[in-house]
Legacy VTK file of the C-alpha trace (Angstrom):
# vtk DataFile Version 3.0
C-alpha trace
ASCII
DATASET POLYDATA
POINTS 517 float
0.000 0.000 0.000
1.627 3.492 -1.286
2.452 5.341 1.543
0.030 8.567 1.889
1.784 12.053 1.004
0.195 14.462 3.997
2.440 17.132 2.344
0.507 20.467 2.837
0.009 22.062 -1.050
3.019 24.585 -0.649
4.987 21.688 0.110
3.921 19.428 -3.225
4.462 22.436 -4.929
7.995 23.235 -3.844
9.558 19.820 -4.282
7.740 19.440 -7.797
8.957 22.370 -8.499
12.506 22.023 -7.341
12.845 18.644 -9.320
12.711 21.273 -12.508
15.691 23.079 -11.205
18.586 20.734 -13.185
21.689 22.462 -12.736
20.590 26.025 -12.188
21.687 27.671 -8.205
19.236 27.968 -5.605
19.701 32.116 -5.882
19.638 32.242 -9.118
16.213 29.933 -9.460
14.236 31.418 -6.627
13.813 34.557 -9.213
12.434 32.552 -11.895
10.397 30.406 -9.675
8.890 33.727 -7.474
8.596 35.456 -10.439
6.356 33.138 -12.209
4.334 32.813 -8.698
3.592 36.580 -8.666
3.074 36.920 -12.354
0.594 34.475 -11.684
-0.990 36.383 -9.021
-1.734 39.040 -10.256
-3.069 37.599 -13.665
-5.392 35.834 -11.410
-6.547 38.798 -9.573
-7.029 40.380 -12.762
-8.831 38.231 -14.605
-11.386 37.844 -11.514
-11.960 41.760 -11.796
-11.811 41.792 -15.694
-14.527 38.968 -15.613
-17.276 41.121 -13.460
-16.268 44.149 -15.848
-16.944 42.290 -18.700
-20.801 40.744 -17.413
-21.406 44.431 -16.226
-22.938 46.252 -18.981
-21.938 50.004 -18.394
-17.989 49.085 -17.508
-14.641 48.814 -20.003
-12.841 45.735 -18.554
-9.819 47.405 -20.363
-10.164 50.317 -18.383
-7.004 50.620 -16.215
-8.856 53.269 -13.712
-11.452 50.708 -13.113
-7.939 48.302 -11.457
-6.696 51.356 -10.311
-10.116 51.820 -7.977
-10.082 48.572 -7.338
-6.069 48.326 -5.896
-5.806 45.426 -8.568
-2.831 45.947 -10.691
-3.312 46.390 -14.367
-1.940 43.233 -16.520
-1.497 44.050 -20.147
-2.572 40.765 -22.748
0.892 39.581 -23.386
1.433 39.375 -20.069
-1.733 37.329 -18.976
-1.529 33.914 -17.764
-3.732 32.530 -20.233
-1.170 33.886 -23.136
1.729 32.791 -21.055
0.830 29.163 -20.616
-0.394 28.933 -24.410
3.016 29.445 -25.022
4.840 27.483 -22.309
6.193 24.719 -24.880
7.945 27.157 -27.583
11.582 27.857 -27.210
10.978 31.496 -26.896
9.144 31.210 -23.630
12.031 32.675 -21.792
12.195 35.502 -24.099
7.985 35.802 -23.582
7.974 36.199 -20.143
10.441 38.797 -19.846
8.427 40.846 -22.319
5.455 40.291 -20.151
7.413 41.866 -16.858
8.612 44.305 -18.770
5.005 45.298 -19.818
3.916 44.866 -16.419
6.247 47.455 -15.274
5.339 50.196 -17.439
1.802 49.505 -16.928
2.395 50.157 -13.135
4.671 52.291 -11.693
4.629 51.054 -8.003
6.496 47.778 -10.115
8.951 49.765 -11.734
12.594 47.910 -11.541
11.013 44.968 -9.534
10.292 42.206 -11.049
13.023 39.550 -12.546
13.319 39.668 -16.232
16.043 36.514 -15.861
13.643 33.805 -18.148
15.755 34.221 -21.309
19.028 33.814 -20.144
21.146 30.401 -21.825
21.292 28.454 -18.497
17.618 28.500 -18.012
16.288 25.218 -19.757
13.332 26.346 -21.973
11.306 22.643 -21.506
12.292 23.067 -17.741
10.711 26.349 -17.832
7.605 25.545 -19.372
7.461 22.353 -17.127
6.916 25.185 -14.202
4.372 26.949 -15.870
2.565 24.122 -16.142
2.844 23.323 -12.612
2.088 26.867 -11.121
-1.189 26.588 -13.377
-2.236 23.621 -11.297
-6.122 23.557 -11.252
-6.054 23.496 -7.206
-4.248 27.167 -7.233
-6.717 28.392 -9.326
-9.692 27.430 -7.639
-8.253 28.237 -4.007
-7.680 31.938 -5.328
-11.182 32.302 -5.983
-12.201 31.807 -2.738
-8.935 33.314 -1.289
-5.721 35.160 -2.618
-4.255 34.052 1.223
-2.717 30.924 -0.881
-0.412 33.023 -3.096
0.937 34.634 -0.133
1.426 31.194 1.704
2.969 29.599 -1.888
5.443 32.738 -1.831
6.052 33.132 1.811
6.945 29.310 1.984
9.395 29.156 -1.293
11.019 32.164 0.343
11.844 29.943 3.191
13.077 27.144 0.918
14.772 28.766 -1.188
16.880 30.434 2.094
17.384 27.041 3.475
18.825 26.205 0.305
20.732 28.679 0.291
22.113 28.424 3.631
24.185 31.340 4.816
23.804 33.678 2.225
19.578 32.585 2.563
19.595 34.354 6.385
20.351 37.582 4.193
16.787 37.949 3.284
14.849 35.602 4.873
14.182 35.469 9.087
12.519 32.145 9.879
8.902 32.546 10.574
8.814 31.179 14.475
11.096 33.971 15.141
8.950 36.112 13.363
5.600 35.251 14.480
7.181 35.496 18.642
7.765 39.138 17.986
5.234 40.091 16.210
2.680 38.367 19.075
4.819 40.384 21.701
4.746 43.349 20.948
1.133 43.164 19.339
0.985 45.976 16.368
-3.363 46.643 16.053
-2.780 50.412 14.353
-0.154 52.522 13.181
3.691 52.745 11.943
5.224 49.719 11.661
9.220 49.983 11.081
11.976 47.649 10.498
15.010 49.507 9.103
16.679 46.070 7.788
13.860 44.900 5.956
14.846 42.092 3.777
11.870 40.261 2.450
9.108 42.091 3.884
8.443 39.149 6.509
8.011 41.452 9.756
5.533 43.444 7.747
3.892 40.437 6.887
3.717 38.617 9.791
2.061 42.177 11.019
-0.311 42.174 8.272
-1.742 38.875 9.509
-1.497 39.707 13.004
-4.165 42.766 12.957
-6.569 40.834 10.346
-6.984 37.844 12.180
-7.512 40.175 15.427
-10.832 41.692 12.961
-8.512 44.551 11.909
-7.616 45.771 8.144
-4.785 46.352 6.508
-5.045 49.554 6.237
-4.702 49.696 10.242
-0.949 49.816 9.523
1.458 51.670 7.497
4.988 50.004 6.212
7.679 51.900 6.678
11.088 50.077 5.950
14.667 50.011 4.235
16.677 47.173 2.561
20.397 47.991 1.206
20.006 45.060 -0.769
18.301 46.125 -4.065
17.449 41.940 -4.972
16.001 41.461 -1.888
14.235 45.049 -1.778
12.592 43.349 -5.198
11.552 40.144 -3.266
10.256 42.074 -0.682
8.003 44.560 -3.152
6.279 41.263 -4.824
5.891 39.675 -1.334
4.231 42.637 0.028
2.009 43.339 -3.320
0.460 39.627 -2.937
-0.481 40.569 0.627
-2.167 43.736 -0.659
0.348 45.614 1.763
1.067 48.848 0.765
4.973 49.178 0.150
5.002 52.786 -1.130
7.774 53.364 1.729
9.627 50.447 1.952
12.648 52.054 0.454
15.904 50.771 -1.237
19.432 52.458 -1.460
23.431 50.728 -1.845
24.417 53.109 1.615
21.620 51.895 4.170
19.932 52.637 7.207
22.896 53.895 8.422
24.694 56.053 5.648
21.339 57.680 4.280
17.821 56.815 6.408
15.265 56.844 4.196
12.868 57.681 6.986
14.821 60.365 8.782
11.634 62.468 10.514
10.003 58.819 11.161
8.491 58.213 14.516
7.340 54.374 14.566
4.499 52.868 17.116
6.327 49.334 16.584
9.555 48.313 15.132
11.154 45.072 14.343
13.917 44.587 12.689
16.704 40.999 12.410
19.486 43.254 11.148
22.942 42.104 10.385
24.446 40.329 13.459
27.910 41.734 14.764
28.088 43.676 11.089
31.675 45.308 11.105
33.455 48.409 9.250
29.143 49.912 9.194
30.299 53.821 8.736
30.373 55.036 12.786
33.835 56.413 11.832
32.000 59.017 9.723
28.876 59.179 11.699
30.887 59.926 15.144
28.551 63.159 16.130
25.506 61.217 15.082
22.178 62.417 17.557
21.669 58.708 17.175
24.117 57.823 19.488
22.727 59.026 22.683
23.510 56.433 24.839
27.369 55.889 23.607
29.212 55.887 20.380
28.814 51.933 19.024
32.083 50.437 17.778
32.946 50.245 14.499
34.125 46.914 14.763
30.002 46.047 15.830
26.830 47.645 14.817
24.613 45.560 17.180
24.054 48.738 19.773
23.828 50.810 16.703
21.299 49.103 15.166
19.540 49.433 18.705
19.605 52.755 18.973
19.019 53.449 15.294
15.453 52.056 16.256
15.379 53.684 19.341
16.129 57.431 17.456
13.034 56.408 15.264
10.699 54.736 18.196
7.848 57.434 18.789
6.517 58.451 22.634
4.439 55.822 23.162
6.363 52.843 20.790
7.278 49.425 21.490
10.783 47.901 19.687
11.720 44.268 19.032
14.891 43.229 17.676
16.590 40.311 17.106
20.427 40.579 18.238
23.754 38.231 18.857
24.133 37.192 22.526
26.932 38.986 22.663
25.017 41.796 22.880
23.775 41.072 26.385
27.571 40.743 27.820
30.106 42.141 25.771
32.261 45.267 27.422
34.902 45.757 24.177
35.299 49.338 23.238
31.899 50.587 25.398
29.345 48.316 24.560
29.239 47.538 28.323
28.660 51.363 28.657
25.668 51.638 26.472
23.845 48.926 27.571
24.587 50.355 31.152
22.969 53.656 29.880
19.898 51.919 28.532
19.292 49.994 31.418
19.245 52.598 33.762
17.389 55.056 31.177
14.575 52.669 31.751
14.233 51.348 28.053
14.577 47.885 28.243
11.510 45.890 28.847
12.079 42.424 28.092
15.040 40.021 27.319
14.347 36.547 25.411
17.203 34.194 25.359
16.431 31.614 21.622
17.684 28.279 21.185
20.205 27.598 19.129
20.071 26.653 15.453
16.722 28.253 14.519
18.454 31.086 12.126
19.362 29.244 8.304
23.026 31.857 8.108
24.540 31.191 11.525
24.679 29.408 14.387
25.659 32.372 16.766
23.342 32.082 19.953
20.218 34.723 19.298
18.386 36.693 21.790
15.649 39.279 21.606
15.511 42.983 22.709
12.257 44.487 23.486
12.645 48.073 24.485
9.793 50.452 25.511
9.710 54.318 26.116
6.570 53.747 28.433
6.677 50.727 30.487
4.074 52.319 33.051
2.921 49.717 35.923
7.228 48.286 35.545
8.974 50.892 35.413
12.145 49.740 36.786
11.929 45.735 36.362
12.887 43.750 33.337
11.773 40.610 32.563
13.942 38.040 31.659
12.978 34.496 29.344
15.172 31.775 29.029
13.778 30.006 26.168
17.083 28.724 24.857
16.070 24.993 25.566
12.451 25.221 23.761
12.087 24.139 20.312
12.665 21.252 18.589
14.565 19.871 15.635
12.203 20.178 12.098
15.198 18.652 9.992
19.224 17.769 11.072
20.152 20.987 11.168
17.444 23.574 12.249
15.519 23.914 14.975
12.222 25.197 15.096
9.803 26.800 17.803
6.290 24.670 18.363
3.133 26.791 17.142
-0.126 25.826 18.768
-1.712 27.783 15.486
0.159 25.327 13.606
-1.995 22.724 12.294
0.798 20.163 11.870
1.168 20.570 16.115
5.193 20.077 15.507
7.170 19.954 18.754
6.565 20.340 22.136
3.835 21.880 23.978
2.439 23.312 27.197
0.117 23.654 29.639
-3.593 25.434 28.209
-2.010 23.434 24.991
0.129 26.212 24.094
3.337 26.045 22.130
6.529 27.203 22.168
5.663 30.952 20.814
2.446 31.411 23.086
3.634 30.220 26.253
6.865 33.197 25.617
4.275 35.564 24.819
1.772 34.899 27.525
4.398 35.024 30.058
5.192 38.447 28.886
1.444 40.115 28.487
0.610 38.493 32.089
4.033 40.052 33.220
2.611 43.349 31.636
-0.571 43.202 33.025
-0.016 42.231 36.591
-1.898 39.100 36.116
-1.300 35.213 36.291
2.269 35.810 36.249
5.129 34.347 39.012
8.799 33.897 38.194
10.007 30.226 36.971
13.022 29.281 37.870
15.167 27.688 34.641
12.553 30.270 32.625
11.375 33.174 33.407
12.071 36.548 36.164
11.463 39.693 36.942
14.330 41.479 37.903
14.786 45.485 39.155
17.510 47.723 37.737
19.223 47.229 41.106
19.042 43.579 40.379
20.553 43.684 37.368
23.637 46.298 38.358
24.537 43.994 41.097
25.232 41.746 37.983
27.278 44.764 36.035
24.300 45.316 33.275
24.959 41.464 31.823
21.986 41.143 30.926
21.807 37.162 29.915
18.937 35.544 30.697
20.446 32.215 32.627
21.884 34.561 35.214
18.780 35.550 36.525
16.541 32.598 35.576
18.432 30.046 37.610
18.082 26.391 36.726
14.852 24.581 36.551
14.534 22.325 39.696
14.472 19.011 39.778
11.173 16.848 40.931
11.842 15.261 44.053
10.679 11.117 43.427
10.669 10.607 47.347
13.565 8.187 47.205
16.771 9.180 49.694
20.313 9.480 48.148
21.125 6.149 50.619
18.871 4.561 49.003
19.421 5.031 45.683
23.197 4.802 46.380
23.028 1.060 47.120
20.560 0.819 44.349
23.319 2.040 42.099
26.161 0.401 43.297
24.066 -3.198 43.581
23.564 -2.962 39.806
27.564 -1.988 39.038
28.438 -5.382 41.296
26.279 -7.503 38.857
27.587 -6.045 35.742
31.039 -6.175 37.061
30.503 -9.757 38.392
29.109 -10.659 34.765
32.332 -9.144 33.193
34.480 -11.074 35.492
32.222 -14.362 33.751
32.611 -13.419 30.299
36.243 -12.755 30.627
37.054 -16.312 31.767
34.482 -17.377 29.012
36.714 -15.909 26.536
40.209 -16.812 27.824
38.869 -20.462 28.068
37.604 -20.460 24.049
41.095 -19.193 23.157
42.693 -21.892 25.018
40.599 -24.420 23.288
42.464 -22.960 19.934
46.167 -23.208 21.567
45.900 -19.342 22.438
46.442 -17.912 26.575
46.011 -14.518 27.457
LINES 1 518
517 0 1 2 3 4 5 6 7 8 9 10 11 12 13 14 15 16 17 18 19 20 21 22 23 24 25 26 27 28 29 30 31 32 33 34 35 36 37 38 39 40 41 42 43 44 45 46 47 48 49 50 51 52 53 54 55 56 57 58 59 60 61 62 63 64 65 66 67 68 69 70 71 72 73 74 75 76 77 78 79 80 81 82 83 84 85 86 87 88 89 90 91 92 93 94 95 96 97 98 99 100 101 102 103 104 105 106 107 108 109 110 111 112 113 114 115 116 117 118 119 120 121 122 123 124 125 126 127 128 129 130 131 132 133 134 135 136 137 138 139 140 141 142 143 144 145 146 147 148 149 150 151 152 153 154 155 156 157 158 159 160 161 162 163 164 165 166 167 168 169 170 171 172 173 174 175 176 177 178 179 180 181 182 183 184 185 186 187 188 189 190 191 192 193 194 195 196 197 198 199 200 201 202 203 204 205 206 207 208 209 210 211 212 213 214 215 216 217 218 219 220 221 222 223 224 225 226 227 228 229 230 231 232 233 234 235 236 237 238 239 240 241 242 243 244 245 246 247 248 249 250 251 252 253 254 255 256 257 258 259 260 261 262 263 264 265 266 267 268 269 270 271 272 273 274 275 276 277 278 279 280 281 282 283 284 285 286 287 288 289 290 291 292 293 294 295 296 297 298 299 300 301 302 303 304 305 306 307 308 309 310 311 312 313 314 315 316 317 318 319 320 321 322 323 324 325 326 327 328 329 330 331 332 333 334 335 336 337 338 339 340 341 342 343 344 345 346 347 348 349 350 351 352 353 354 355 356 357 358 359 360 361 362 363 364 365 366 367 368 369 370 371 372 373 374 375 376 377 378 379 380 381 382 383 384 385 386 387 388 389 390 391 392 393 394 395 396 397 398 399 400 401 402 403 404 405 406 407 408 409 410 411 412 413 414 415 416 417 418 419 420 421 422 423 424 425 426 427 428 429 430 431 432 433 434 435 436 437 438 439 440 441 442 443 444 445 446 447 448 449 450 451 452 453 454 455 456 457 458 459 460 461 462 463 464 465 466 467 468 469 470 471 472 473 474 475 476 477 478 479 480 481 482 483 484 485 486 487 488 489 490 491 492 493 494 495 496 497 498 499 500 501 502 503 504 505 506 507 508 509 510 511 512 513 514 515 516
């Protein structure tokens, strides 16, 4: 009996459609394969507007205003899905579909210099190629987009996450794995306003934000992007990943200097930020940014950005804001060349809030030990306390290599979970909200506590979570040490007794054969 695939559709999709890859790298094929997804998309969403244009009597269905009121972008024939897959099995497919970006493009300008005109180039194979348009016009994506366009945005937001565990280190560069995500975005809880993250790579914060208000019976249009990505590639993954969500990307900016060298949001007060910038990023510019009014809790070394990333956010975090950032571990101990200083400064300046300690091996480009920053300008009923999590031995291991954080949202219930059923992500942020609201919380030794600000200088501002969470203790099984002393040491007679037996046993077989020990 064939064994039964429970593969979820993104999944089928993937591996079918990483079988067509040949010989092509995973970089250079995410493009082609994203690219088609998106194309796709939006074909889709037009043709479902085109088709109630057409059946209404007094509308043009080649009207671009009509798309325009509609926040449906305007596809152009050649670049229709319908005209696409009628000529999947020509050789000059490649050459077909880059015309149809192209058009695309000039047909809308919030797509100009975005999407991937790569389908003609010599290494692509053309019966490959049309192999994958094939597959992305599977009958099951078509009808699911009927009833909802959520399945594009799972289809891309899940290849993005293949594609950057293919990729391995240079995949972390755009892609932050979803768990991590998901925790900070659940923390810090973004309903309405400016949502910031100044290293914005794929767009996943603001996603993960997107679906975080709607499923709380908010809109979309509760929150504003604001964001900056150095790299222009990924600012072009990030633009089609948004534009599936219907996420407005207007100011999710691109430039070669970044965040640093020229802010693209300069007079930008956010209500949340979050932001997985660069860990430990060397030679960043401070030697030319020494005066900077960012700096005003110390100067950050040049030879690390982490505390300049922080207070990069922190220059840009409005009265009332909430930051979460995603940092080395290094960053919660190191004293070279003032860091010790700073994080002294923003300690006693009352800023930081919370401190989550990950598990290793969640992140696909490094295996540096991760923690979490959450800094607040208002911390109200706390002011003075921090609360620490030590949730570096949660998770579990989703392949050899990675580790994952359990979901209780997750319908494949992966991993370990806890009491009320929760997983690994709600039981971290329920501590914190009940720690916030005075309610249901008490400290946990080996996880959680709420330390002051004297607390924590008694400990010189090190601000790791283990030193303040203790270690777990250990149930008590009612038997005495005596007892299970002579336990022990009755079992190590017997097995030393049987050793002494098998010995002889051996040294007796080998005499049999004209051999003596």
């Amino acid at each position: 009996m064939a064994k039964k695939d429970n593969s979820s559709f993104e999944q089928k999709l993937f591996k079918a459609a990483d079988k067509l890859r040949k010989n092509i790298d995973a970089a250079e094929y995410k493009h082609v394969v994203l690219g088609l997804v998106f194309l796709k998309y939006i074909s889709e969403s037009f043709t479902e507007l085109y088709d109630k244009l057409e059946a209404d009597e007094w509308s043009d269905p080649e009207d671009r205003d009509e798309y325009i009121a509609e926040n449906v972008f305007f596809v152009p024939k050649l670049a229709r899905w319908g005209h696409i897959h009628s000529q999947a099995k020509l050789p000059t497919i490649g050459q077909t579909i880059d015309e149809a970006m192209e058009a695309v493009e000039k047909e809308n300008k919030e797509l100009k210099n975005v999407l991937p005109q790569v389908f003609g180039k010599a290494n692509l194979d053309k019966t490959s190629l049309g192999e994958l348009i094939d597959l992305i016009s599977n009958t099951e994506l078509q009808v699911e987009n009927r009833n909802s366009k959520d399945l594009f945005g799972r289809v891309y937001e899940y290849f993005l996450g293949e594609f950057a565990n293919a990729e391995g280190k240079k995949g972390g560069q755009f892609y932050t794995p979803k768990a991590i995500v998901k925790l900070m975005v659940e923390m810090i809880e973004p309903y309405k306003g400016r949502v910031y993250d100044p290293a914005s790579g794929s767009g996943g914060m603001f996603v993960m934000s997107e679906k975080f208000v709607t499923e709380h019976s908010g809109s979309v249009k509760d929150i504003t992007v604001y964001g900056q990505e150095s790299n222009q590639t990924t600012w072009k993954l990030s633009k089609m990943n948004l534009a599936i969500r219907n996420i407005n990307s207007k100011f999710v900016a691109w430039n070669t200097e970044g965040s640093f060298l020229k802010d693209a949001h300069p007079d930008l007060k956010a209500d949340f930020i979050l932001a997985n910038p660069p860990f430990n990023q060397k030679e960043w510019g401070v030697d030319i940014l020494q005066e900077d009014g960012r700096w005003k809790y110390g100067t950050p070394p040049n030879g690390n950005a982490n505390f300049g990333w922080m207070q990069h956010m922190l220059y840009h975090l409005s009265l009332k804001g909430v930051m979460a950032t995603v940092l080395s571990n290094g960053s919660l101990s190191s004293n070279t060349s003032g860091e010790g200083d700073i994080r002294k400064n923003l300690v006693e300046a009352d800023l930081v809030e919370c401190i989550v300690a990950l598990p290793k091996q969640l992140f696909y480009n490094t295996g540096i030990p991760a923690c979490i920053w959450f800094l607040r300008r208002e911390k109200n009923s706390h002011s003075k306390d921090v609360l620490f999590i030590d949730a570096s031995e949660m998770g579990y291991m989703k392949d050899r290599v990675h580790r994952n954080l359990s979901d209780s949202d997750d319908e494949e219930n992966k991993g370990d979970f806890h009491e009320n059923g929760w997983g690994d992500i709600q039981k971290i942020a329920e501590t914190y909200h009940n720690w916030r609201k005075g309610e249901n919380y008490e400290n946990v030794k080996g996880f959680c506590k709420s330390a002051s600000i004297e607390d924590i200088e008694k400990h010189a501002h090190v601000l790791t979570p283990g030193r303040y969470v203790g270690i777990p203790d250990e149930e008590d099984d009612g038997i005495s040490f005596e007892t299970k002393m002579a336990e022990l040491t009755a079992t190590l007679k017997q097995q030393m007794d049987k050793e002494a037996e098998l010995n002889q046993e051996v040294a007796t077989q080998l005499t049999k054969i004209g051999f003596q020990l």
